[in-house]
N, C-alpha and C positions, 0 to 999 in steps of 0.2 A: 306611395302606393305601387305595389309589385303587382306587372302585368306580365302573363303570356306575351307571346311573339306576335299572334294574330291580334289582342285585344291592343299590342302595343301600333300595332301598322295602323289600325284603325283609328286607334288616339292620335295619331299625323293627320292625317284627315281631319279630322276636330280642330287640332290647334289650327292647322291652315285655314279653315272656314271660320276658325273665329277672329281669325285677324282681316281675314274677307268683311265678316262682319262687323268688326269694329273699323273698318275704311269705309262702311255705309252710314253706321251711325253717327261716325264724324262728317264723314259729306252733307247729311241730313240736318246734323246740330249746325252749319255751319251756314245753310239757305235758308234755315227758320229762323239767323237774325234780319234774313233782306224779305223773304217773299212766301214765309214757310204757313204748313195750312196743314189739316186735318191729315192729308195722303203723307206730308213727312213723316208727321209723328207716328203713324201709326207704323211706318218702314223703318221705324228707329225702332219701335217698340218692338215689332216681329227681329229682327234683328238681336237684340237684347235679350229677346226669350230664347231662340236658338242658342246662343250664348252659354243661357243661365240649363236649358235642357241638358244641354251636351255635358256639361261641367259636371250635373249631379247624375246623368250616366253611369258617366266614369270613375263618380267618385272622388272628383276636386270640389271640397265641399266649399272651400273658403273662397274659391272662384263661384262659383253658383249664390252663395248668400251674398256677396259683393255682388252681384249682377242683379240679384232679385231685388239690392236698395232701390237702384237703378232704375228697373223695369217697374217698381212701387209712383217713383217718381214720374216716370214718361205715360204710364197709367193713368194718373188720376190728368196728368196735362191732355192725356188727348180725348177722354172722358168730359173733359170743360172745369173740371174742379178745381182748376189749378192753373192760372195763366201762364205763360210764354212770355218770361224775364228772361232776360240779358245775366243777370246771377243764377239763374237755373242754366242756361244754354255753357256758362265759363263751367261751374260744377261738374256737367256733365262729362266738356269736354277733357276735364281734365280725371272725370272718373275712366273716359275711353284709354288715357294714356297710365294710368294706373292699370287697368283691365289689360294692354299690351305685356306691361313688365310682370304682372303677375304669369299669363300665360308664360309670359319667356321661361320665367323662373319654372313654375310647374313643369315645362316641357325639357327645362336643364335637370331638373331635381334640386333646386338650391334655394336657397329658405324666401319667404318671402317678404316682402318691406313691410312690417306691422303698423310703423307709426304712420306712412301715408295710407295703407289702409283707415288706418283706426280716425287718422283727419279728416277724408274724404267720408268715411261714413257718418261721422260726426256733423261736415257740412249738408252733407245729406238732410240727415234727420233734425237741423237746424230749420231746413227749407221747410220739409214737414210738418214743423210742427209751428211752424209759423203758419201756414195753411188753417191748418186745424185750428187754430185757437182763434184766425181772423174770422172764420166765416163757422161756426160752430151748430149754428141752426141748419148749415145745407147738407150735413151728412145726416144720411134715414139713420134710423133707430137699429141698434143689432137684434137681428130677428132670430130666435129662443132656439136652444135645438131641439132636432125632431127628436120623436120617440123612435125613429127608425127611417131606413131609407133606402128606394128601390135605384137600384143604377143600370142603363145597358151603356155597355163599350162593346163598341164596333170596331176595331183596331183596324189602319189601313194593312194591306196585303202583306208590304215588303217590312212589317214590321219588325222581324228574327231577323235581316238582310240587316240592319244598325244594330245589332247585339241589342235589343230591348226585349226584356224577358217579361213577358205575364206572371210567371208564380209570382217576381218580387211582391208586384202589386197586392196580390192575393196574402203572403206572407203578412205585409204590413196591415191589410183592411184588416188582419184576423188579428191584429193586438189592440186593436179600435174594439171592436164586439163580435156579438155573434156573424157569421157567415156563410149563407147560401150562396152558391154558384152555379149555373146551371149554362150550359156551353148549347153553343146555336152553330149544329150541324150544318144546316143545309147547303155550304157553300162547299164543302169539300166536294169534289170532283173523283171520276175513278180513279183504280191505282193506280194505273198506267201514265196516266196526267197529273198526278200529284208531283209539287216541287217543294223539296223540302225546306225551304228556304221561304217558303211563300204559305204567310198566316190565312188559316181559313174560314178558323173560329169567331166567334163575336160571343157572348155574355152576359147574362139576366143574374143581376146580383141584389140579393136582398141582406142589410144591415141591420139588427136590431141592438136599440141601445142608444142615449141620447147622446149624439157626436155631433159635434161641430160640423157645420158646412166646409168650411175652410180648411178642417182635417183633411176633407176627401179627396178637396181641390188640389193641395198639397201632394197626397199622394201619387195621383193623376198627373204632377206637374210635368213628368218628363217626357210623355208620350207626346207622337208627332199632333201636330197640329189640325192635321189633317182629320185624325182619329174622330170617329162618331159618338159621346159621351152626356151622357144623359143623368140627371139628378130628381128624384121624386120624393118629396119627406110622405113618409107612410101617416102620420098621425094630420098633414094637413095639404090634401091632393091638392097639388098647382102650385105651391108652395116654394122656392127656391126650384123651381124645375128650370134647368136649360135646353134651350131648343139642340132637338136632335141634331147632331152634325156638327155642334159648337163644340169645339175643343177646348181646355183648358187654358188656351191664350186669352179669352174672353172671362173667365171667371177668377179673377187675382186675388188671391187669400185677403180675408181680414185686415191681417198685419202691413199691407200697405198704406192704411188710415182712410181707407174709405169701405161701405159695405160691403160687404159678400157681392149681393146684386145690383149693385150701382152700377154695373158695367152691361148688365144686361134688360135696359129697360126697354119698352117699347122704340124704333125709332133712333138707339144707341150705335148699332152697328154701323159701317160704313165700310164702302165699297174698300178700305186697304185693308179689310180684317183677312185677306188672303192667305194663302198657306206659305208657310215659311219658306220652300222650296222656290219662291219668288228674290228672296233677297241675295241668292245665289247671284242671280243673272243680272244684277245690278250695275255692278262693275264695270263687266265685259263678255258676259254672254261664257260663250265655248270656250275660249283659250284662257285658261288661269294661272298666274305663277304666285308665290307670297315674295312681294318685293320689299321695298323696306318702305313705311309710313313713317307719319311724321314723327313717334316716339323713336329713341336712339336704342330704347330695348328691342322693338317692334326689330329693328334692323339687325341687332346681336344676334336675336333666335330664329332669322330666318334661314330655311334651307335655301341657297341659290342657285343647288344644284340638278334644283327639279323644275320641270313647267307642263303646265295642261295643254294638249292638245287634242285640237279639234280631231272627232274622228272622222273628219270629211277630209284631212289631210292625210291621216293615217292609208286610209283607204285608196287613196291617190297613190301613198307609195305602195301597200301592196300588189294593187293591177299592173306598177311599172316592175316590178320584181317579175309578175307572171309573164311582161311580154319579153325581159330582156331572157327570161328562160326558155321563151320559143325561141329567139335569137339564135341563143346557144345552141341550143339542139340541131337547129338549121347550120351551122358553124361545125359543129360540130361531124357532119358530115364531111368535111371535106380535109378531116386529120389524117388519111390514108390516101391524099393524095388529090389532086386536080384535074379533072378535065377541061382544055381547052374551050370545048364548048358549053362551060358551066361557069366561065369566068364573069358575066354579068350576072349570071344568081350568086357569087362570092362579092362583090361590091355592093350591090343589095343588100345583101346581109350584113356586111360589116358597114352600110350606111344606116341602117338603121341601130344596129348597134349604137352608134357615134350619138343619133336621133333620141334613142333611150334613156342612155347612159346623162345626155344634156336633162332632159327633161326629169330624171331622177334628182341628179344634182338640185337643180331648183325646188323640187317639192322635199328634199332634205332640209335645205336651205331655210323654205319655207316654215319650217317646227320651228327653229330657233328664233323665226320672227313674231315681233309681239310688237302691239299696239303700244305708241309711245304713251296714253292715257294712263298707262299706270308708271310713269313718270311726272305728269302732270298731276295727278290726283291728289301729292304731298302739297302743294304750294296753297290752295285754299286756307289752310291751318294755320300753314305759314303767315301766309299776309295777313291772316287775322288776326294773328297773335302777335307780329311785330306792330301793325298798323296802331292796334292798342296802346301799344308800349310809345313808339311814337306821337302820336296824338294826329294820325295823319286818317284822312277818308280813301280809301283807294275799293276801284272796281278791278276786276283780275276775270281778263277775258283768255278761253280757247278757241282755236283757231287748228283743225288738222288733229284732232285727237285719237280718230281713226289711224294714221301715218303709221308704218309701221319698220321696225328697225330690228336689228340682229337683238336676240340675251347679251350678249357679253357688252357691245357698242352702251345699248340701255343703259343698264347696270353703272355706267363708269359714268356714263354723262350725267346721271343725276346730282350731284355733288356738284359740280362745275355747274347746273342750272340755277341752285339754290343759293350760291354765290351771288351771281348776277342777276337773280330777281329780290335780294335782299340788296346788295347793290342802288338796284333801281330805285326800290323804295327807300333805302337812309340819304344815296344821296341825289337820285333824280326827281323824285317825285316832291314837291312842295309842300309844307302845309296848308291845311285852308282859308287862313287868313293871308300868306302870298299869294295862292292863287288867286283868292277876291281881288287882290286890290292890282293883278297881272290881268284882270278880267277873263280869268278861263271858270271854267267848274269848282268847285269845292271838293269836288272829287275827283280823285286822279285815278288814272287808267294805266294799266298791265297788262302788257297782252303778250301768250305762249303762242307762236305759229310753228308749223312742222308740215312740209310737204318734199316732194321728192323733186331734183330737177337732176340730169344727165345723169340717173344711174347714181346721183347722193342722197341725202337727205339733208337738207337744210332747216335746221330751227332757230327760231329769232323773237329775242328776249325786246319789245318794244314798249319805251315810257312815255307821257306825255309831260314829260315835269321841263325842268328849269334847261336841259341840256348840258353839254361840258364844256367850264369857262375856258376858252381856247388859253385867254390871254396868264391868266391864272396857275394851268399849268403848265405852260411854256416857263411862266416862273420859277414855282416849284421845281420843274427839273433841272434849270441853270442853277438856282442854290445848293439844288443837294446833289451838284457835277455828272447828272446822267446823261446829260450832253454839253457841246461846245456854246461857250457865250457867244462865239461868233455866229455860230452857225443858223442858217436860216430854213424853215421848215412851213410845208404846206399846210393844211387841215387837216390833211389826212394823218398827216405825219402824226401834229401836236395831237388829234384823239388815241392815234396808236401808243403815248407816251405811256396812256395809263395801264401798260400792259408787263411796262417793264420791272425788275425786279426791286422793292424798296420805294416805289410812286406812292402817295398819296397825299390827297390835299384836305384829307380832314385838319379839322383844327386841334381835337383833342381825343386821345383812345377813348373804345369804348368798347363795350363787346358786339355791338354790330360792325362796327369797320374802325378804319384808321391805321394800322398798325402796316401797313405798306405788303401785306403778305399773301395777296386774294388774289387779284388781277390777274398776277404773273403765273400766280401756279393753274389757274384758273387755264392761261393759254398751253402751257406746256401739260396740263393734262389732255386737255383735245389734241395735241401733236401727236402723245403719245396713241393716239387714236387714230393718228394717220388725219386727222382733220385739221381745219384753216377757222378761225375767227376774225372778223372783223368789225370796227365799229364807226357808224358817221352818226353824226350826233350837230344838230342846230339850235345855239342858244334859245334857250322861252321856248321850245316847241318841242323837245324831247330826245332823246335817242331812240337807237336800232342796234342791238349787236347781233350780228350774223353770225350763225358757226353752220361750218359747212362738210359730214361726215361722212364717213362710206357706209354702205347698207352693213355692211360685213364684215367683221376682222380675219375670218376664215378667208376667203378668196379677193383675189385682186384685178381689177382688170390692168394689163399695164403693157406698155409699147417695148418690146424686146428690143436692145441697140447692139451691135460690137462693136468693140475697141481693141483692135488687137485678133489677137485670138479667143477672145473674152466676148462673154454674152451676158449682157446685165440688162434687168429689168427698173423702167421706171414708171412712175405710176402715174395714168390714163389723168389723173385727178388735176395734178402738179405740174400736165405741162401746158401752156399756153398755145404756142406756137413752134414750127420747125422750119430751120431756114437755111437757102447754102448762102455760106460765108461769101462776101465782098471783097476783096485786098484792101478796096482804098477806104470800104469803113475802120477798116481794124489798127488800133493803137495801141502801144507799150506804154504805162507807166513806171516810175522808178525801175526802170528797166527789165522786171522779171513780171509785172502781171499785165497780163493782157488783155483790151478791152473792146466790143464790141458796140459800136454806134449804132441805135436802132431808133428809127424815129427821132423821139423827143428825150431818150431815154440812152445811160452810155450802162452798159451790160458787162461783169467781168466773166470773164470766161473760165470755168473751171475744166478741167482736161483732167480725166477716170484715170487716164496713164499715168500720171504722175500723181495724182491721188491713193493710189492702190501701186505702181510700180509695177506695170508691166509695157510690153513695146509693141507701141501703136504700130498702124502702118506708115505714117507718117507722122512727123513732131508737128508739121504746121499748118497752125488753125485755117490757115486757106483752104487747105487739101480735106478739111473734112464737113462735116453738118455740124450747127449749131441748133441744139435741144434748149427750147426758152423755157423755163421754168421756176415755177412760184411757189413762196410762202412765206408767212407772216409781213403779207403786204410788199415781200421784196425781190425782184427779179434777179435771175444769173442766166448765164448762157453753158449749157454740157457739153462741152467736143465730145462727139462720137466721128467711127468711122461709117458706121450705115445703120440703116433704119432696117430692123427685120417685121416679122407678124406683131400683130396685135393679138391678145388671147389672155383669158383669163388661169390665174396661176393657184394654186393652193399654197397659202406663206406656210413656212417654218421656221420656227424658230431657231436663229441662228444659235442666241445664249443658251439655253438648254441644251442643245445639241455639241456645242462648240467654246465661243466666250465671242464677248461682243467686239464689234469691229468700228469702229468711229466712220461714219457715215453709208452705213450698213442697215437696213432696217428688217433682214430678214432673207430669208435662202426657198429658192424650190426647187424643183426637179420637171426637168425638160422632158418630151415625148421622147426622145431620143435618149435617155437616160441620166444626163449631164445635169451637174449642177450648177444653178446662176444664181445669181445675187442681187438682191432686190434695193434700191437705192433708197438712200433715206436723204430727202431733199432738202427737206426745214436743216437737217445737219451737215449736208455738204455746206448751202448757201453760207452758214454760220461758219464752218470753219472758211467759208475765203475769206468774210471779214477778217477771221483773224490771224488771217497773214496778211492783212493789210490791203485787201482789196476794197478800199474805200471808197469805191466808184460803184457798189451796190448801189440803189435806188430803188426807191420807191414809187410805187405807181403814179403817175399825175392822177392828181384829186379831178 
């Protein structure tokens, strides 16, 4: 279907709101196997019709009649006609992930999958008509058509505002029968206040000719919900009439298998029959992005280069725009020169400048955060559909859904979550015959937590199942040579094993795990994040894995050092502690690496000068500070020659600008003009391993 530029902007809208909508009707399919009730369904069903509305708008016919099997079937369920199985709720949801790949395709231009169409609908009308033939005496009788029929539509205001056009309607009732129309002035307003954009009309339509109800309903199908729409058969007043103000969501054709008026009996309606502009706010209220759900299509055809924001933030930045403009102006006086005694109205001014410009940044900063919840909202699906396949009971609790993180930081961590709460469930959580006879629950517990602590954001993937056999993979790693037979390692250590590259201790592949390939990449994508993982874990009682990220990949907060003539930044996150050197702690091994006794703990010393090849003030580690700093559970010490500001940096990329540098994580630009180098610590500490500085350590457990 060939659209205009405008009708094409508008169809984005659409596709995003219906992948909005199909994240609520799976939320909702997915509470009405535990606790669901009349308000789900009827938020599935409003959901569904938006859907099936928007599609035949636009003109995606095969999306709309797909959407209407659907909305036939969540219909008569919330009506009562049709109980709430477990094979309707699997159907649906697998009609939802059919309804993502079709949108994709639609919104690619590329054919659509007929045969899962054509199965789904098939399962569909299986449901159906198994309905109908079990209880046959409860659907009323088809009631005859009139001889004719009065209608008023009250269309809401912003009707022309969605491209819905009135003549269509008019067009189509006029190849049904005869047609009177007669248009209801009285709301138009002078000229002067008229907005063209804003319906004013309403309409007194008389049909003569015996038509089906279910035609009219039909044709009425697209208009908002809101709309004021009324049915009077002329040959039998009261007759198929619907209450003023009922919209076409309350009257579903025929062809769903139950009456015309089954839906509008005395006593039918219920408090969720609301207008569809509710299932918007579902999610997440103001701020909307299309992120990726649990279909792999849903993810293909999302834009991630767009996100909604609030216009309470928007508006935050334009009054800092207006004030850094008085700034200016105020500044700007003073291009032609100084007076002495106007030099405290010149630091006023460029303090508040300084004032500004902070608070700008932040509410910048601010748009590209977004509530980790729509990171979370994929794993519901998830665990219900592995848990299935398992045969395992699991509850999946949040904890921090509100939390809010950078787009970009989001975006990357959900894939690493979906790891480790697939993880948790194949291999932490129990079946419920071990857990009977371990005397815990039958059903095991998931729990997502996300809250903020010094300026990160920490989220933590938490099980209650069996925990990780220490003894078990200690073994596994001595067989397949990922560490020394001799060597002897704490708790902490033997958890941290299953991180490494090629670990696993299933017994046999599968397509949930086993293949030794998750873990690992699992940590080195959160590095790539500039983030830290870690995991303690107690046989019979469960694990915890911690990951620990920055709010932000754009800015850094990070402690400026020299070495030299050199200014490098390392990051605020990574360092522990900062210490001046001792003589009598510090020891040489194999005579070239040197090490640092701290506590309990023997620390190698990496030195930027000889990392990178420039000349310190001094070669020896006496004469300088040691920068204590972590990651992946394992400490090093940074000669530097001094500690400068702490201050937050804006990264750049060093590869795109340049080519990467082995223990380099990125480049910025000093007040002063100068460029420094932002230290990548997970890869310094690695390369001292591998020159042999085998005196890294691990934290004591």
């Amino acid at each position: 279907m060939l659209m205009d530029a405008e009708m094409a902007e508008i169809a984005k809208v659409f596709f995003q709101e219906s992948r909005e909508g199909l994240d609520v009707m799976e939320s909702g399919l997915l509470s009405l196997g535990t606790n669901g009730g009349a308000e789900s369904i009827n938020t599935i069903f409003r959901a569904a019709h938006s859907i099936k509305g928007g599609a035949a708008t636009f003109g995606f016919s095969e999306v709309a009649q797909f959407t209407h099997g659907v909305e036939t079937l969540l219909d008569e369920m919330r009506n009562g006609a049709r109980p709430v199985t477990s094979q309707s709720i699997q159907t649906l949801l697998q009609a939802c992930d059919c309804l993502r790949e079709m949108i994709t395709a639609t919104e690619s231009g590329q054919p659509l999958d007929q045969g899962r169409i054509a199965s789904l609908n098939a399962d569909l009308g299986h449901i159906l008509g198994e309905a109908s033939q079990a209880a046959p005496v409860a659907a009323p009788a088809q009631a005859p058509a009139a001889a004719g029929w009065r209608i008023r539509f009250d269309p809401v205001p912003d009707l022309l505002r969605v491209r819905n056009e009135p003549t269509r309607m008019f067009a189509e009732l006029k190849r049904l029968g005869r047609l009177t129309a007669v248009a209801d002035v009285s709301r138009i307003p002078l000229l002067e206040e008229i907005d063209p954009e804003t319906c004013y009309l309403s309409w007194n339509i008389e049909m003569e000719g015996r038509i089906p109800r279910e035609k009219l309903v039909e044709i009425f199908d697209w208009v908002d919900p809101n709309c004021g729409l009324e049915f009077i058969a002329m040959d039998c007043p009261g007759s198929g009439q619907t209450r003023p103000g009922e919209s076409k969501a309350d009257a579903p054709p025929a062809a769903a298998g139950t009456a015309p008026a089954a839906a509008h009996e005395p006593g039918s309606a219920t408090a969720g029959d609301a207008p569809s502009a509710d299932v918007k706010k579902v999610p997440a209220e103001a701020e909307r992005m299309a992120l990726p759900a649990a279909g792999s299509a849903h993810k293909a055809g999302t834009d991630s280069g767009s996100i909604r924001v609030a216009t309470g933030k928007v508006d935050n930045i334009i009054n800092l725009v207006g004030e850094l403009l008085i700034t200016q102006s105020m500044l700007c006086g003073f291009a032609d020169g100084i007076d002495p005694s106007e030099l405290d109205r010149l630091r006023q001014g460029l303090a508040q400048l300084a004032r500004n410009t902070r608070e700008l940044q932040e509410c910048v900063m601010q748009i590209r955060m977004l509530p980790i919840s729509f990171a979370f909202n994929r794993f519901p699906r998830i665990v219900h559909d592995l848990s299935r396949k398992l045969g395992k009971k699991v509850e999946l609790k949040f904890t921090g859904e509100g939390t809010e993180l950078d787009k970009t930081v989001l975006e990357k961590i959900t894939d690493p979550l979906v790891h480790l709460v697939r993880n948790a469930l194949d291999h932490g959580l129990e079946t419920p015959e071990r857990r009977a006879a371990a005397g815990k629950p039958e059903t095991g517990t998931i729990e997502l937590a996300a809250f903020h602590e010094g300026g990160n954001i920490i989220i933590e993937v938490r099980d209650d199942g069996a925990g990780l056999n220490k003894a078990r993979i200690l073994q596994k790693a001595r067989e397949r040579g990922l560490i020394d037979p001799t060597q002897e390692l704490n708790d902490e250590q033997v958890d941290n094993l299953i991180f490494m590259p090629g670990f696993s201790t299933a017994e046999q592949v599968s397509d949930v795990s086993g293949r030794g390939v998750g873990m690992d990449v699992v940590r080195r994508n959160i590095h790539d994040l500039g983030g830290y993982v870690q995991i303690t874990s107690r046989e019979g009682e469960g694990s915890t894995i911690r990951i620990r990220l920055p709010l932000t990949l754009a800015i850094l907060d990070g402690q400026l050092v020299r070495v030299g003539q050199e200014t490098y930044i390392i990051s605020l996150v990574a360092i522990v502690e900062t210490i001046q050197i001792k003589p009598e702690r510090l020891n040489t091994l194999v005579g070239r690496t040197e090490v640092f006794r701290l506590r309990d703990e023997v620390l190698p010393i990496v030195k930027l000068c000889d990392q990178f090849g420039i000349e310190p003030d001094s070669s020896r580690a006496q004469d300088g500070l040691l920068v204590v700093v972590e990651a992946d559970g394992r400490r090093a010490g940074v000669l530097v020659d001094e500690l400068l500001a702490q201050q937050q940096v804006v990264i750049k990329s060093l590869e795109s600008n340049f080519k990467t540098v082995s223990g380099i994580a990125g480049a910025t630009i000093l007040g002063d003009g100068k460029v420094s180098l932002i230290i990548d610590v997970p890869e310094l500490i690695r390369s001292a391993v591998g020159r042999g500085a085998g005196a890294v350590t691990a934290r004591a457990a």
